[in-house]
Each structure stands twice: as structure tokens, then as C-alpha cells.
RODO-2510 file (C-alpha; in nm, 4 decimals, decimal comma):
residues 442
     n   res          X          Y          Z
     1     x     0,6503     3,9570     2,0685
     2     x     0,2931     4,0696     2,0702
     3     x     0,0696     4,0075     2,3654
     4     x    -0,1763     3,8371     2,0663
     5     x    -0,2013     3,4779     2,1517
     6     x    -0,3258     3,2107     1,9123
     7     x    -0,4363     2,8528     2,0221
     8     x    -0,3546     2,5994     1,7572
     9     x    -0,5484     2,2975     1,8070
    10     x    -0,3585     1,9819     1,6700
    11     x    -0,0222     1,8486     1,7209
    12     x     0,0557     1,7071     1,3837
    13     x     0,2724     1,8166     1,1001
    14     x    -0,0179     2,0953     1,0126
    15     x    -0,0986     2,2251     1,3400
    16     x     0,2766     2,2354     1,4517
    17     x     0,3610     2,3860     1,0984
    18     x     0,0857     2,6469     1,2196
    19     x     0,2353     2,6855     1,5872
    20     x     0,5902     2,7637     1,4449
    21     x     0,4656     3,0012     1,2062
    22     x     0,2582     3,2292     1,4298
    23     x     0,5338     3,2052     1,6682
    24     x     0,8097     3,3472     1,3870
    25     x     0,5219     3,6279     1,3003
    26     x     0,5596     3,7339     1,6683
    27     x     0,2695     3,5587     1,8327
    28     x     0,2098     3,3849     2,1676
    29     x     0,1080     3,0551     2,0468
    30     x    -0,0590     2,7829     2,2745
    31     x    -0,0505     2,4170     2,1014
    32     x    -0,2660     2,1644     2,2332
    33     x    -0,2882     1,8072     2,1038
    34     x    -0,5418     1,5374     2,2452
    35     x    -0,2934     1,2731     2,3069
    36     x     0,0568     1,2465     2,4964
    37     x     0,2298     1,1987     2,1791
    38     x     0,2912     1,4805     1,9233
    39     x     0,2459     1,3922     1,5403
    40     x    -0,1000     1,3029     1,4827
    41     x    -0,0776     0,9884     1,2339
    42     x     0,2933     0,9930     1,2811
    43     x     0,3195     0,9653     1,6297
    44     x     0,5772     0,7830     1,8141
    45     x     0,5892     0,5306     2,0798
    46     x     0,8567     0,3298     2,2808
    47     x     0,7974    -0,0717     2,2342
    48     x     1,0068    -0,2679     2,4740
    49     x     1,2609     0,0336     2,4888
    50     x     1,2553     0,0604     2,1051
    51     x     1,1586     0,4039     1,9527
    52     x     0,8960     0,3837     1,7109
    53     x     0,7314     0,5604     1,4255
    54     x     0,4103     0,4458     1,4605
    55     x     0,2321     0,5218     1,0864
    56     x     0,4774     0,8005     0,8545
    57     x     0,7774     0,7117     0,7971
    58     x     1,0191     0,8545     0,5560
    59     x     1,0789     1,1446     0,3613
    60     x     1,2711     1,2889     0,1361
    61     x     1,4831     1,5797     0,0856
    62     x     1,2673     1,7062    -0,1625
    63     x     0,9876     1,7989     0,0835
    64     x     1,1126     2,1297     0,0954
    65     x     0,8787     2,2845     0,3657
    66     x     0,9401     2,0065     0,6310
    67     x     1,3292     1,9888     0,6024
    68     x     1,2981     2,3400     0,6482
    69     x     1,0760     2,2721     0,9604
    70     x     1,2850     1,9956     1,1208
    71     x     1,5900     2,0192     0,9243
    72     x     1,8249     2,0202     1,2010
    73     x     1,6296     1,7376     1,4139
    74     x     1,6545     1,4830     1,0444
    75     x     1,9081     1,2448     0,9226
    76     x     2,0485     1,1069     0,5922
    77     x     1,9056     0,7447     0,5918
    78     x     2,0411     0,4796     0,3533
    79     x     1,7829     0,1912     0,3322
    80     x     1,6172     0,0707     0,0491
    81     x     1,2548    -0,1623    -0,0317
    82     x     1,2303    -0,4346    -0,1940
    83     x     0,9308    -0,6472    -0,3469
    84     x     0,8450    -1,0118    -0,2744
    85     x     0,7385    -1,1254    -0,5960
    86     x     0,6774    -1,5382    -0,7580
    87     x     0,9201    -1,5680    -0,3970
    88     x     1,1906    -1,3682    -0,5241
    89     x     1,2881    -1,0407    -0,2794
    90     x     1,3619    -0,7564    -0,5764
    91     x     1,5348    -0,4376    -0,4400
    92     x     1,3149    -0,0762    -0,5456
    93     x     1,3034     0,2118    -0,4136
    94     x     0,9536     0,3902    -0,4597
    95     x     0,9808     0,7388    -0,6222
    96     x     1,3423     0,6655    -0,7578
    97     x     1,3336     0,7188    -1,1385
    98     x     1,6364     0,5274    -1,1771
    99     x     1,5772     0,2456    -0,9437
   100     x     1,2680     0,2224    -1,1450
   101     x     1,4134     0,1785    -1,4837
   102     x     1,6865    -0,0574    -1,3456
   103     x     1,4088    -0,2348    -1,1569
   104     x     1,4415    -0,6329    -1,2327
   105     x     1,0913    -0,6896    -1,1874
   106     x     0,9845    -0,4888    -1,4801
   107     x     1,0815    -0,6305    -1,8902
   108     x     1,2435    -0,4312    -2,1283
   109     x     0,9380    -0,3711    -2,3063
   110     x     0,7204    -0,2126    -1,9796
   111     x     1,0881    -0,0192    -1,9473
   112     x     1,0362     0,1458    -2,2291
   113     x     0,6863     0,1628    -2,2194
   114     x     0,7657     0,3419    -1,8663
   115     x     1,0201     0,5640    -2,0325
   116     x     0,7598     0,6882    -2,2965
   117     x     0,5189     0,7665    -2,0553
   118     x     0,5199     0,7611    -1,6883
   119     x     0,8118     0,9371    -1,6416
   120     x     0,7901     1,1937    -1,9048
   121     x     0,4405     1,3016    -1,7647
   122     x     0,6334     1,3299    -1,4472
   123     x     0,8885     1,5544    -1,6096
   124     x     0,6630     1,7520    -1,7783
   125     x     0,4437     1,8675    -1,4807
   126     x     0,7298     1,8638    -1,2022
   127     x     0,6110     2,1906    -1,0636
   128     x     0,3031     2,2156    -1,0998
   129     x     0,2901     1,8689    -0,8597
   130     x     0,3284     2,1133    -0,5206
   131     x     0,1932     1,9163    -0,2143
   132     x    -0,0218     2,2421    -0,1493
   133     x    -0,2625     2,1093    -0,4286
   134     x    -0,2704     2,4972    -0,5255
   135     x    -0,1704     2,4231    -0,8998
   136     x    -0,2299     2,0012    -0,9729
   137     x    -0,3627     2,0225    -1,3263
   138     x    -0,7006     1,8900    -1,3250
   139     x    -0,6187     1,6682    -1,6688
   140     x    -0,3948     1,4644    -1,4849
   141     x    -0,7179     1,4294    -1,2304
   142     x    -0,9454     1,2314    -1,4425
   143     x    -0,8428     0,8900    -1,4225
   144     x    -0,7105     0,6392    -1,1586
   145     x    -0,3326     0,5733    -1,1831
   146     x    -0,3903     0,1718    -1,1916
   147     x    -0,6318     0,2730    -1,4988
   148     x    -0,3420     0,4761    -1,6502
   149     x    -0,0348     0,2452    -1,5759
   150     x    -0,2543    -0,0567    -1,7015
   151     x    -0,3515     0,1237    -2,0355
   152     x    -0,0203     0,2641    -2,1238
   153     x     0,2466     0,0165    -1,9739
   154     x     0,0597    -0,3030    -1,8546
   155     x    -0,1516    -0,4647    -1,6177
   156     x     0,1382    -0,6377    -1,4496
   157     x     0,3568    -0,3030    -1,4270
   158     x     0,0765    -0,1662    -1,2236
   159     x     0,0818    -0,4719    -0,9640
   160     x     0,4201    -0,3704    -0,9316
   161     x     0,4114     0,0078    -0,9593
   162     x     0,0976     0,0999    -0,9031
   163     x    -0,0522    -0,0830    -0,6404
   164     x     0,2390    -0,1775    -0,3548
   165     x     0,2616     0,2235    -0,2857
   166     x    -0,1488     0,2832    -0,2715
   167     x    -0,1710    -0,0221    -0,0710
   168     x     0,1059    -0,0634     0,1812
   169     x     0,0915     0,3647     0,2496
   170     x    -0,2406     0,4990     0,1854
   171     x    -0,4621     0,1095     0,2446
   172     x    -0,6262     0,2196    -0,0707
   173     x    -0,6490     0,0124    -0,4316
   174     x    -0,4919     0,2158    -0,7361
   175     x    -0,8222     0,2279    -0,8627
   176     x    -0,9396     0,4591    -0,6412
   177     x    -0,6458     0,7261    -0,6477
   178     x    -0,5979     0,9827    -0,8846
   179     x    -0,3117     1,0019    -1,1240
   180     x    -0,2695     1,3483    -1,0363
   181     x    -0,1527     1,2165    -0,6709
   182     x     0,0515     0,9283    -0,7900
   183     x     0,2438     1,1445    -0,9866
   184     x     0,2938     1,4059    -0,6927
   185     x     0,4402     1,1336    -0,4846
   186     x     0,6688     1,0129    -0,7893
   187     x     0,7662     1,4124    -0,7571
   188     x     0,8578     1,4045    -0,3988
   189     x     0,9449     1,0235    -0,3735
   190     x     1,2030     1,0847    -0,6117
   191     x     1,3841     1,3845    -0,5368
   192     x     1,7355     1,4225    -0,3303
   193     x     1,8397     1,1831    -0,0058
   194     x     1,5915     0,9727     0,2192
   195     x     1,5750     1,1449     0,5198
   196     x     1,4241     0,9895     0,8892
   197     x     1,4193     1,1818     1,2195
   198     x     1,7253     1,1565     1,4800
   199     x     1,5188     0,9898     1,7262
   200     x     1,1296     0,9641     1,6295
   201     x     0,8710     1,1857     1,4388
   202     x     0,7322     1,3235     1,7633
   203     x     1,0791     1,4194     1,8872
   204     x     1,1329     1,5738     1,5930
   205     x     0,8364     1,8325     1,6227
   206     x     0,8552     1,8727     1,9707
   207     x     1,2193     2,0117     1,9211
   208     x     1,0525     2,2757     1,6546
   209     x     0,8364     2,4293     1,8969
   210     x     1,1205     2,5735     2,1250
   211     x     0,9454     2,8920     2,2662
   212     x     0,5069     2,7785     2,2362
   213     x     0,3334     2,6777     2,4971
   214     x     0,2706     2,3137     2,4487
   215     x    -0,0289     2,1334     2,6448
   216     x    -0,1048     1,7360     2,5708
   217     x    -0,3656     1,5024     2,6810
   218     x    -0,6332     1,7824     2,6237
   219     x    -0,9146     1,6909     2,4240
   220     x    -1,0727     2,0163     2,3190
   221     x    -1,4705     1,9760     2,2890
   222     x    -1,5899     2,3778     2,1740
   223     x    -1,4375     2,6775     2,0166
   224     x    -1,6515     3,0016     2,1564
   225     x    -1,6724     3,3023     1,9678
   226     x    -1,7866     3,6583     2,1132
   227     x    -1,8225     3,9251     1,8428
   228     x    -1,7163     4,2473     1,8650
   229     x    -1,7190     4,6093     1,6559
   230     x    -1,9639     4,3952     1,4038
   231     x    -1,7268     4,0991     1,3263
   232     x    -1,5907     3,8306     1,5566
   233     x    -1,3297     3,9140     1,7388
   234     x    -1,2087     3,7232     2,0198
   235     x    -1,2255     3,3141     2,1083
   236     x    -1,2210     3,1039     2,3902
   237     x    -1,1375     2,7054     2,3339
   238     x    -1,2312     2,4533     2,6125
   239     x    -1,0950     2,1085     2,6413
   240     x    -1,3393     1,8240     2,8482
   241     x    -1,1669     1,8988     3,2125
   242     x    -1,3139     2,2221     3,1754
   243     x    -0,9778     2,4721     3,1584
   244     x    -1,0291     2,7344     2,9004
   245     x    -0,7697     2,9395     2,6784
   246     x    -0,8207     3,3188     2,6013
   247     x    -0,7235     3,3873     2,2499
   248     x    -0,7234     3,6605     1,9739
   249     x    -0,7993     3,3729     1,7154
   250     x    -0,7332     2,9936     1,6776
   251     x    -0,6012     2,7415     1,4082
   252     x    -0,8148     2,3773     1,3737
   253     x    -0,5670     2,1483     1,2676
   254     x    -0,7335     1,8295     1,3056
   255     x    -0,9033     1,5818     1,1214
   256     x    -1,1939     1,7539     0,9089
   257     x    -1,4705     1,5111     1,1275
   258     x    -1,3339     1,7290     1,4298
   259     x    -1,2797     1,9993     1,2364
   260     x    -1,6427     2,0268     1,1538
   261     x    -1,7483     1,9825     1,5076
   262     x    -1,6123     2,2546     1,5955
   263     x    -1,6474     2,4938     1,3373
   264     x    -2,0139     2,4281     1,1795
   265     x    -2,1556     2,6001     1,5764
   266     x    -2,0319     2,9352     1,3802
   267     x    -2,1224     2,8322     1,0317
   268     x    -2,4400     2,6935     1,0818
   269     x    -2,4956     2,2943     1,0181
   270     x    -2,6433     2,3675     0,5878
   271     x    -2,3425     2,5938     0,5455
   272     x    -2,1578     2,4476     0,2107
   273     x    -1,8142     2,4210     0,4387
   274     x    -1,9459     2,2613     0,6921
   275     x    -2,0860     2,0081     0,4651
   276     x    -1,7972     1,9542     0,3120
   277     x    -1,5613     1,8601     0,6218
   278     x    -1,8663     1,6520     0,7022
   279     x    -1,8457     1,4511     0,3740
   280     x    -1,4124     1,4179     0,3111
   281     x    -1,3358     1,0970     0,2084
   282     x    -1,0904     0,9179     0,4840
   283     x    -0,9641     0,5564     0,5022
   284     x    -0,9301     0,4901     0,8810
   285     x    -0,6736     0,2033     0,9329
   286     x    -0,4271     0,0435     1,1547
   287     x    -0,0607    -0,0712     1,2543
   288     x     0,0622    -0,3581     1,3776
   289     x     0,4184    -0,3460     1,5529
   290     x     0,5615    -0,6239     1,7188
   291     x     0,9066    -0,6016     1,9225
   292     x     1,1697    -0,8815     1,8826
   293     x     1,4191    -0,9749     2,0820
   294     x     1,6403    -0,9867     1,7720
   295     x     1,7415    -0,7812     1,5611
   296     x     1,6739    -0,9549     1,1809
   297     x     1,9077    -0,8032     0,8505
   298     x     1,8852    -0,4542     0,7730
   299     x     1,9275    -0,4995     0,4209
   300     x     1,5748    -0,3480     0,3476
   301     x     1,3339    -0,0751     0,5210
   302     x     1,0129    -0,1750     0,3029
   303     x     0,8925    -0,4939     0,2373
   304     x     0,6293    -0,4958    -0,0053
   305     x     0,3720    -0,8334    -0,0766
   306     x     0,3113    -0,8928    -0,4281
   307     x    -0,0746    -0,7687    -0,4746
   308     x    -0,1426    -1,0679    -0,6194
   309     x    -0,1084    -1,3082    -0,3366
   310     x    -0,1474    -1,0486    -0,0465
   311     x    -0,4121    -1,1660     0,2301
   312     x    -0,3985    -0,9566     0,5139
   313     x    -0,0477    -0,7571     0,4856
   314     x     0,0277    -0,5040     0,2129
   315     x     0,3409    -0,4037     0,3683
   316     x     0,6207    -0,4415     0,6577
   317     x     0,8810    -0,2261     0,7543
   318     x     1,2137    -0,3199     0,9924
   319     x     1,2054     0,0121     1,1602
   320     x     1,6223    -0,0896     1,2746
   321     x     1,6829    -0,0207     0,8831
   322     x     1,6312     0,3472     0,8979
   323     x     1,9407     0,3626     1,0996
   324     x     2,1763     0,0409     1,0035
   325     x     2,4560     0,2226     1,1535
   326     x     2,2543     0,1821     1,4674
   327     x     2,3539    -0,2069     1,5994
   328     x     2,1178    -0,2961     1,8117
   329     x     2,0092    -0,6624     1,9608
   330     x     1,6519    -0,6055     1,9413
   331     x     1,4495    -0,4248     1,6897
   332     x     1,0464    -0,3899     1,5731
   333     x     0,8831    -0,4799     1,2686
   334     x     0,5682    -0,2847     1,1620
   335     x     0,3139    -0,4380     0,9489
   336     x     0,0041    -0,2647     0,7594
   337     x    -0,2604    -0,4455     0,6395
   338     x    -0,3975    -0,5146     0,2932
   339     x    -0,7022    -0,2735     0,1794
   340     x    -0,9455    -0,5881     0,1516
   341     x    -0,8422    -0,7371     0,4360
   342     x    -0,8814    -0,4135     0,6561
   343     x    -1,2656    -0,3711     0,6786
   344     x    -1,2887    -0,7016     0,8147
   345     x    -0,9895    -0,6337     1,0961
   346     x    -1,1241    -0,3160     1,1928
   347     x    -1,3624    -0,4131     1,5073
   348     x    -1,1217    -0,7291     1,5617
   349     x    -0,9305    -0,7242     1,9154
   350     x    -0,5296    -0,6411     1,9373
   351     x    -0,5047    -1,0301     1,9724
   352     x    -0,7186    -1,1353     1,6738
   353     x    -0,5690    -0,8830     1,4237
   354     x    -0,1930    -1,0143     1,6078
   355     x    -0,3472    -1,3414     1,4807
   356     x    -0,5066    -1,2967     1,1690
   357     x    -0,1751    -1,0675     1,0397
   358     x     0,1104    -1,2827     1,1560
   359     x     0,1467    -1,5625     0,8927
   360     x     0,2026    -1,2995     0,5726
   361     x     0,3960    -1,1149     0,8105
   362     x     0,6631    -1,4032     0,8855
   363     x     0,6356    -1,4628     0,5117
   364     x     0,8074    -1,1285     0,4740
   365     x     0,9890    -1,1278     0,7369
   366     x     1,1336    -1,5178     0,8018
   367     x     1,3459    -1,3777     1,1169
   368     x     0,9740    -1,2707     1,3276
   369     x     0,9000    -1,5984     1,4099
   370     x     0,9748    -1,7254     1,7503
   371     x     1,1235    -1,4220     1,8162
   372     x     0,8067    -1,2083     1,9349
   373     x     0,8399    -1,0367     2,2963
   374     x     0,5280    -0,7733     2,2602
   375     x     0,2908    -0,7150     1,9917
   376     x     0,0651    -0,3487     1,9714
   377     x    -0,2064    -0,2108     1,7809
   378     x    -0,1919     0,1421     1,6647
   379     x    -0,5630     0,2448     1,5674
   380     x    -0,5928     0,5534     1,3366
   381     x    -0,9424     0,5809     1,3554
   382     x    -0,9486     0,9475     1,1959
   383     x    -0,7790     0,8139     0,9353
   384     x    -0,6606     0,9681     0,5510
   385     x    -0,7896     1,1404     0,2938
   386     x    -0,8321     0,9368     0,0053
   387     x    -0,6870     1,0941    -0,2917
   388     x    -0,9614     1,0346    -0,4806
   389     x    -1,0294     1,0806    -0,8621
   390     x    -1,1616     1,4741    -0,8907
   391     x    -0,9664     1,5617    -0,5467
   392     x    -0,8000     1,8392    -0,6851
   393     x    -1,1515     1,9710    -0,8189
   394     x    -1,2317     1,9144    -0,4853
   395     x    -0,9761     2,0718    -0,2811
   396     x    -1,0209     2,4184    -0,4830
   397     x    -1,3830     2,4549    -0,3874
   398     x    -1,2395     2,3896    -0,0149
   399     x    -1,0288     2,6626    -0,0801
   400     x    -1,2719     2,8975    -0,1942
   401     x    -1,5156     2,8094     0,0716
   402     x    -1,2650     2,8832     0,3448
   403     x    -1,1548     3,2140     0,2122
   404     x    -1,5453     3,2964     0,2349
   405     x    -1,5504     3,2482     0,6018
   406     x    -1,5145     3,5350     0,8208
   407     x    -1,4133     3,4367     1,1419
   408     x    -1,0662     3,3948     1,3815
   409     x    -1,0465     3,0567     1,2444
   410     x    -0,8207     2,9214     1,0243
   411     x    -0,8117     2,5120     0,9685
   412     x    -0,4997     2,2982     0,8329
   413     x    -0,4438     1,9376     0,7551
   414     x    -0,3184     1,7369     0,5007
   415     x    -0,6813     1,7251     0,3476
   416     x    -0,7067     2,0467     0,2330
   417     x    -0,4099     2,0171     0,0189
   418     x    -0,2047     1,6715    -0,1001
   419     x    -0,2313     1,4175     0,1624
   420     x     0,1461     1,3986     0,2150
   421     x     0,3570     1,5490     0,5250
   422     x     0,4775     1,8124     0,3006
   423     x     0,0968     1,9037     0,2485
   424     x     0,0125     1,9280     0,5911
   425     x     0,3055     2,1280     0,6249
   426     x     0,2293     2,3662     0,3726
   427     x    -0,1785     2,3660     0,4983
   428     x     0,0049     2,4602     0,8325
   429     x     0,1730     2,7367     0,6987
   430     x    -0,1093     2,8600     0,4857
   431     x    -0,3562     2,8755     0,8352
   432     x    -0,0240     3,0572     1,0414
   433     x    -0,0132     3,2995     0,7537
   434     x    -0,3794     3,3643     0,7409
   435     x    -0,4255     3,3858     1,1141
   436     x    -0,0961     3,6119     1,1358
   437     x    -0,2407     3,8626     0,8856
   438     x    -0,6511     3,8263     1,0499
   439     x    -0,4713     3,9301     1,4000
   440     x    -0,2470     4,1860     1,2203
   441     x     0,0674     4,0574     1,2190
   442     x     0,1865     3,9804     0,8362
***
């Protein structure tokens, strides 16, 4: 262990990602994370004794860097989605290549048209769809995925395709997200076992960082730099109570609004990065969960609303269903609203979005009503980077422009790379690396 210490700032998948890797490199490592919950926009919460995942979800055992993160603190789950489509409730499982071609809500003929094309894209470009964004070919980058289902299997394969995974996980149309992402997520969405954590997201991380220094409710407001010998060499970060950490260099793993508030003091505010973390596209949204004193079937995880007819809710989720082993006589549902229907929500009270989200949410889920001891709001303000058409294009020039930057600073978040836990992940251990080898430690 070297007397170096490094203060990651950030207590999501990146910044923890970060934290564990300086720590293996040797490092005293300091994590501090604004609120009380670790996991950034997969925090957890208890609602009406219920543990809760309060935005991400699932993964699967295809994201390689974060089963190697959490591995021993994850579990095989065994629920499936379905879609509510013309009132029928038809089992699929996103990302599943074979629940896709056995998929009832699809004919023969978009089957086949699927077959031909879709999935052979897929197959064809398997590795090069890494969530570190480092090698996404830029052809598959230059049209929208609803553009691309629509042209090559139909417009109604991409209501069902297409649009229920845009919607209900990123609050985002298919039009607006690149092929080049949908087809990463097909990657990861459809390799090995479904995989949830024992307990809760945040317990999950907080059992990786066995050895760091771990500080929450500290909302850090500057990152100091002194220079020495010519080039900077030391840091101090200070969080709004006024405590201050000491540190031989620091890792922003935040949201890139934060990111650039405290990085652009150093960079100066017409420097081309801090422009840039200015400018990231994000989708801010919300969560609605509300506790039951029931617990309804755990037949299905996801329950998707057929684009067509959605209003205000793109998709639910019976959080019991990760775990149906689990019996239980009370359980939460979480809700997520519908990308049109967001903008208007957004400045609406806890009670009026309750309101204005319960009727298409006891549409999906019959067994909610009556049943409703405690409804909550999650706000993710901060929100996600859009996976825009051109992000990859983008994302390189990111790169480029951080490797320019001479400083103790490293930053990491899922909007540097793929905007998928395994791509805050790998950011994470890309900014541990780089800090590791800056303090001479790699």
C-alpha cells in the first residue's frame, strides 16, 4: 500500500469501478458520493420495508466487467417481460435472440425479415459492440434504429422491437438512438443468465469497496489544484460543510454538468473539453414506485405498454419478480413514464405525477389497485446520455480531448463510453488505470 491517496468523487458504477481499481493498484482511495445511497441512477431505497432498485435494474452475465466487480454480491434471476399488445400480455425477453424469433407478436414474414437482418448485423459486429465505445463502427452510427428496423423489417416490428426498450429504459423515442447502441444492447441483452443483486444495487457496491474509505452525504463544490516542479501536482477537494481531502490526484465520476463544474476552473471556460461536458446530451427523468400491501403474480419482471396506446407509462416492473423464490406478502411496482408524457410531468408534484401515472399503470398491472400503502418519486434530474445518432463520433473526440489534458484528473461515467452499467464500469476502470499510472503506480 502506498501512502498515495486518490479521492474519487462519485458513488456510481464508474466512480466505484474507479475506487476498486486504485485500491487493487495499491492506493489509499477516499470515495465520496453526494447522497446516502451508493449507485448514482441505480440507487436503492427501502419502501415500506421493501428493498428497492430505484432506476437500473438487470443485467446480464455478459457484462463481463461488472460480474467481475460484484460477482460474488449477484444472483441468477429467472423472470421474464412481456408486452401488452391489442390487450393480449405476450411473453419476450429483450436481448434474447431466441425469445425474439419465437416471439408471438412478430409474423413469419418480419421473422424472417428479422433473421436476414437484425440479427445477422448483430452477429457480424459482436465484438466490436464493447460498452467502452472504444471500437463501435461508425457505419452502424448513421441512422436511428426505429429508421433501420422500419426500413428493413417493418414499421410494426419496430413498435414492438424498437421502441418498448428506448422508451421504457432510456425515456427516449427510437428515432433518436443510434443503431450502433441498439445493437450493443442486443449484444449484452442477449448474452448468458439474467443476473440481479442479492439484496439491492447499492448493497451490492458497497460490499466491493471492502478496504476505501467511504464518505456519503458530501456534496463536493471545488477541486483545487497547486502546481508543482512545472506541472500540477497535488489536489485538494472540498465538499459544502467545508472539510477538505489531501490527495495526490482525483477521479470525477459524476454527471458531465458536474463534471464540468469542476474541471473547466483548470481548463479554462473556451477550452474544447469543457465545452463539451457542457453540451452532452442527457434525458433527465423519473420513477414512480408504489408499495402494496400485496404481493400481485410474479409471472413477469417487465411490463411493457404497446407504443401505440401508451399515455403516460412506457413501462412497469414487479420488483418481487427478480426473486420469485422470495414469497413475500407485500411487494412494489415501479413505473417509468412515456417519453412524451415526461416533459409535461417533470415540474408536477409527487402527488400529481402519482395521479396523472396511475390509470396506465393499473392497466398493466390489474392487482395495484386498491392495494396502494405508499407511493414515491425518484427524480433523476442529472439524468442519461442520449445515445444519439453520431455518439460514437462523438465519444472519440471526448477521448482525444481528455488524453490532451494534463492534470491529476481523470473523469468516468457512462457518457464517455456506452451508456450501459458495463460502460460506466469500464469508464471507471479506464480513469483508475489512468490515475494509477499519472501517480506512478501501473
Amino acid at each position: 500500500m502506498t501512502d498515495a491517496r486518490v479521492v474519487v468523487i462519485g458513488g456510481g458504477f464508474a466512480g466505484v469501478a474507479a475506487a476498486v481499481r486504485l485500491r487493487d493498484r495499491g492506493a489509499r482511495v477516499t470515495l465520496i458520493e453526494e447522497r446516502r445511497m451508493l449507485g448514482g441512477r441505480a440507487r436503492s431505497d427501502v419502501l415500506d420495508d421493501v428493498p428497492i432498485d430505484t432506476g437500473a435494474q438487470l443485467i446480464t452475465a455478459g457484462y463481463a466487467r461488472t460480474v467481475q466487480l460484484l460477482g460474488a454480491h449477484l444472483e441468477r434471476d429467472v423472470a421474464h417481460d412481456i408486452v401488452v399488445r391489442n390487450g393480449e400480455r405476450l411473453p419476450l425477453r429483450f436481448g434474447s435472440l431466441r425469445s425474439l424469433l419465437g416471439f408471438s407478436g412478430l409474423s413469419a414474414r418480419e421473422k424472417v425479415r428479422l433473421a436476414t437482418s437484425l440479427l445477422p448485423l448483430l452477429a457480424r459486429h459482436r465484438e466490436a459492440l464493447d460498452a467502452s465505445g472504444a471500437r463501435l463502427p461508425e457505419s452502424l452510427d448513421t441512422e436511428s434504429v426505429r429508421s433501420y428496423v422500419e426500413r428493413r423489417i417493418g414499421a410494426a416490428a419496430a413498435d414492438t422491437l424498437a421502441e418498448p426498450p428506448c422508451n421504457g429504459f432510456y425515456n427516449v423515442a427510437a428515432s433518436d438512438v443510434s443503431l450502433a447502441f441498439f445493437l450493443s444492447l442486443g449484444r449484452y441483452g442477449s448474452e448468458g443468465d439474467t443476473l440481479a443483486p442479492m439484496r439491492s444495487w447499492s448493497d451490492a457496491l458497497g460490499a466491493a469497496l471492502v478496504g476505501i474509505e467511504v464518505i456519503t452525504d458530501a456534496r463536493v463544490v471545488a477541486v483545487n489544484a497547486d502546481s508543482g516542479g512545472g506541472r500540477t501536482s497535488r489536489v485538494s477537494v472540498h465538499d459544502a460543510t467545508g472539510r477538505t481531502w489531501d490527495a495526490a490526484a482525483v477521479v470525477i465520476a459524476t454527471d458531465p454538468r458536474t463534471a464540468h463544474d469542476l474541471i473547466a476552473p483548470h481548463l479554462g471556460i473556451d477550452h474544447a473539453l469543457a465545452h463539451w461536458l457542457a453540451t452532452v446530451p442527457m434525458r433527465g427523468t423519473l420513477t414512480l414506485a408504489l408499495a402494496l400491501d400485496c404481493a400481485p403474480p410474479h409471472d413477469a419482471f417487465g411490463v411493457f405498454q404497446d407504443v401505440r396506446v401508451a399515455r403516460t407509462v412506457s413501462a412497469c416492473a414487479v420488483h418481487g419478480a427478480k426473486r420469485p423464490r422470495v414469497r413475500a406478502d407485500r411487494d412494489v411496482v415501479l413505473a417509468w413514464p412515456a417519453p412524451r408524457a415526461l416533459d409535461a410531468m417533470r415540474d408536477m408534484s409527487a402527488e400529481s405525477i402519482t395521479a396523472h401515472m396511475l390509470p396506465d399503470v393499473e392497466a398493466l398491472v390489474p392487482q395495484v389497485r386498491g392495494h396502494i400503502t405508499r407511493a414515491r418519486v425518484y427524480r433523476f434530474n442529472h439524468g442519461s446520455p442520449i445515445p444519439f445518432i453520431g455518439f460514437v463520433r462523438d465519444r472519440a473526440r471526448a477521448s482525444a480531448l481528455l488524453n490532451s489534458i494534463d492534470l491529476p484528473i481523470a473523469l468516468a461515467g457512462d457518457y464517455l463510453t456506452t451508456p450501459l452499467i458495463e460502460g460506466a464500469v469500464a469508464s471507471g476502470e479506464f480513469a483508475g488505470e489512468r490515475i494509477a499510472k499519472r501517480i506512478g503506480l501501473a
